[in-house]
N, C-alpha and C positions, 0 to 999 in steps of 0.2 A: 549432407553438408549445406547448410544454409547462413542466413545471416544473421542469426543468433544460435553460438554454439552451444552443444550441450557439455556436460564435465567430461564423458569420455573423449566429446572430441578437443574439448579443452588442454587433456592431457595429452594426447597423443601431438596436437599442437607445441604444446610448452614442450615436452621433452624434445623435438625437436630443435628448441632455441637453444634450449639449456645444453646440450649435445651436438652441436653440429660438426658433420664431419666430410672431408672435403675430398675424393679419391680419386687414383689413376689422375692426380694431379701433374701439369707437365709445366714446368717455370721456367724461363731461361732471364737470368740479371745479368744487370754489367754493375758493378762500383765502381764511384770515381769520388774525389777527392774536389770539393768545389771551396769558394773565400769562406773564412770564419765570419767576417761579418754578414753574406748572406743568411746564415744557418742563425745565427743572433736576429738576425731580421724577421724571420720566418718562421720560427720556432716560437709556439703561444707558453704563456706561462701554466701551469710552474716547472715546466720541461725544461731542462737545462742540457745545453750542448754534451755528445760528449767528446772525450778526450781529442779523437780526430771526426776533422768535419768531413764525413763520408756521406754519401747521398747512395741508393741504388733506384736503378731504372728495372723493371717488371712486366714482362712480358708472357702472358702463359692461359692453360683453361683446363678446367677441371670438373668432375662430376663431381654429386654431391647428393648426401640424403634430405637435403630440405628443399633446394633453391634450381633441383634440375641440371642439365649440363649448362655449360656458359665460358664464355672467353670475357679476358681481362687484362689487365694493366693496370701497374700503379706508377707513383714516386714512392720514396721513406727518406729521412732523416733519420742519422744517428742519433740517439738521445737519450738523456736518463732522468728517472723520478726519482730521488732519494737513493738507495743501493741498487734500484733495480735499473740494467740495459735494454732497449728494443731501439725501435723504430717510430718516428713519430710517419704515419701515414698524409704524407705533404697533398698528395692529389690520386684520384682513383675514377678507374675507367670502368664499365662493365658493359657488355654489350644486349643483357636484357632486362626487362623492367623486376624480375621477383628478385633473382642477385642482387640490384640494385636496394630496391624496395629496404629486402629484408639486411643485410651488411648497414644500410644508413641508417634504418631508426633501430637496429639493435643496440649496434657497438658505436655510431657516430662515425661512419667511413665515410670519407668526402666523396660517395660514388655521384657521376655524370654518366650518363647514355655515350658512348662510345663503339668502333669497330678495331678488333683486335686481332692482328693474323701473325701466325708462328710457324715461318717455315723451315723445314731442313734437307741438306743437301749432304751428304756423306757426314761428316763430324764440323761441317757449318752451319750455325744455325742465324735465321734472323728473326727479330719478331718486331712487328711494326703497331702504334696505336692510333689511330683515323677520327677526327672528329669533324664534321661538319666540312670536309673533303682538305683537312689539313693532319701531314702525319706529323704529331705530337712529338711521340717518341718510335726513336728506331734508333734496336740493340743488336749487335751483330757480334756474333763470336764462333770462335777459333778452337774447337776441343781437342784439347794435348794431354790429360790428367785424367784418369780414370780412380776413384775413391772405393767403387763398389758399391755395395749395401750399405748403409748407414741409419744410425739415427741422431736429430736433432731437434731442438727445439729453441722458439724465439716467442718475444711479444713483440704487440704491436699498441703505438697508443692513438688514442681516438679521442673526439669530444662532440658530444651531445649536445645541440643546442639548437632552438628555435627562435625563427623572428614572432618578434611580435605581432599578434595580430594587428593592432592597429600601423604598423611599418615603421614603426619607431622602437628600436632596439630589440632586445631578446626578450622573449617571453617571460624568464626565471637564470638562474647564472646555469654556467656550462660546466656542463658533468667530466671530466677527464676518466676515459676507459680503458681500461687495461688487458684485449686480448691473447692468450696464451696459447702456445701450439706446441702441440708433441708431433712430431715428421718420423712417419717411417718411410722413408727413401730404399728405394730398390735401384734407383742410379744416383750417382754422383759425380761429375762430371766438371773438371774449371779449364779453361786456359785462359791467352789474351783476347780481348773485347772492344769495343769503339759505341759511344753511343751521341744520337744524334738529339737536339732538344729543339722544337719549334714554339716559337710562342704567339697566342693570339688575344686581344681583349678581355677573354672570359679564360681562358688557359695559361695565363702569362710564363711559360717556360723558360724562354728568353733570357730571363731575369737570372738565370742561374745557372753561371760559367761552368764549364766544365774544364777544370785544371790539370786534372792528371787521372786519366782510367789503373783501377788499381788492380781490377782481374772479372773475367766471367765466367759464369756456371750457368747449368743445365741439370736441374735434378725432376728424378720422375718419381711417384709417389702416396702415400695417403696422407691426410693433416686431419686433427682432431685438435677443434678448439675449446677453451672455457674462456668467460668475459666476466670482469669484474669493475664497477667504479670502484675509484681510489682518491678521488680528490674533487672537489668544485673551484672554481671559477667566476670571479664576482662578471658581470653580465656584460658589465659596460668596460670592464679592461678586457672580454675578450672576443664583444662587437667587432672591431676592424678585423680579428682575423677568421672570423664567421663569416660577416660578406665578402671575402677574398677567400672562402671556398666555395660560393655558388658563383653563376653566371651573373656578370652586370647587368641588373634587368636596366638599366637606365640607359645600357646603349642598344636593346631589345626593341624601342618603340617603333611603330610604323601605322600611329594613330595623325604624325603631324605635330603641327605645336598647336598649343589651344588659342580659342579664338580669345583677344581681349573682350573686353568688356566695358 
């Protein structure tokens, strides 16, 4: 394995991307119910609300046949493209660099370096997400509801998209992605839940009420993805909300101000 691959290892590569599968998966969410005008704010085009403005908090960690084990955390928006339901994935935590790597230039996951911990005490569970010694989110729930075995499946939506090299907008317009999950869950699990939101400069959580918790789950499990684009993006209607999923490098400096001249 070196720095120019050969085609077997080419392929054994690509089926990985092409295939990825995520197992002994352990999730625990909370949904809640936050303003419609936030989720209008927040939501890039051509994702459209959907019917209720539900949000969920994600806590969890999982092995996998590409990316290693690893722990995580996300946000999602409710949202729809046309007839199809998912998630729009608002914010995404991972605590190592290949999960990260590979989820952000596959499918366009807002991943940032984060620490993610998930604990459980009889049928309480909590899961906390830590960035740069602030917890994020923290989801804490109550399990009263046993489902069993199940299967399910959901998408998720994503966008592709680079700055420009020169720092002036995007490179080319943003890809809108579309990945799918088929869940075979070996637990299922809901009751009542609470979750907590922190916000910082480059994390703005803050900014998004939490109105009404609508219920929380804990399922355990395998997930098997496939990823498709589905739609583009003209570049410069979807700049502002490109840099409002990286870090503000403008409040990063510790060069000083420049000297006049």
């Amino acid at each position: 394995m070196g720095f120019v691959k050969t085609d077997d290892e080419i392929a054994k590569i690509q089926h990985v991307m092409k295939e990825p599968r995520f197992v002994d998966a352990e999730m625990l969410t909370v949904d809640f119910l936050t303003d419609p005008d936030t989720i209008a704010k927040i939501l890039p085009p051509p994702l459209e609300p959907a019917d209720t403005p539900r949000m969920t908090a994600m806590v969890g960690r999982w092995r996998s046949n590409c990316v290693g084990d690893y722990d995580g955390g996300a946000l999602y928006v409710a949202a729809k493209h046309g007839d199809l339901e998912g998630d729009y994935v608002l914010a995404m935590w991972m605590d190592g660099d290949q999960a990260l790597i590979y989820g952000r230039d596959l499918f366009g996951e807002p991943k940032k370096q984060a620490t993610s911990r998930l604990y459980r005490s009889g049928d309480h569970l909590t899961g906390i997400v830590t960035r740069h010694g602030v917890d994020l989110v923290k989801i804490e729930v109550d399990l009263t509801v046993d489902h069993g075995p199940t299967q399910a499946s959901g998408a998720n939506f994503n966008f592709k998209a680079r700055p420009s090299v020169d720092g002036n907008g995007l490179e080319e317009d943003a890809i809108l992605t579309v990945c799918e999950f088929d869940n075979e869950l070996r637990v299922s699990r809901e009751g009542s839940g609470s979750v907590q939101l922190t916000g910082t400069p480059h994390d703005p959580l803050d900014e998004i009420p939490v109105l009404k918790v609508l219920r929380g789950a804990f399922v355990e499990g395998d997930l098997h993805a496939r990823a498709r684009a589905a739609a583009t993006v003209p570049q410069r209607e979807f700049l502002p909300y490109a840099l409002g999923r990286m870090d503000d490098w403008s409040l990063l400096s510790t060069a000083g101000e420049p000297e006049s001249q």
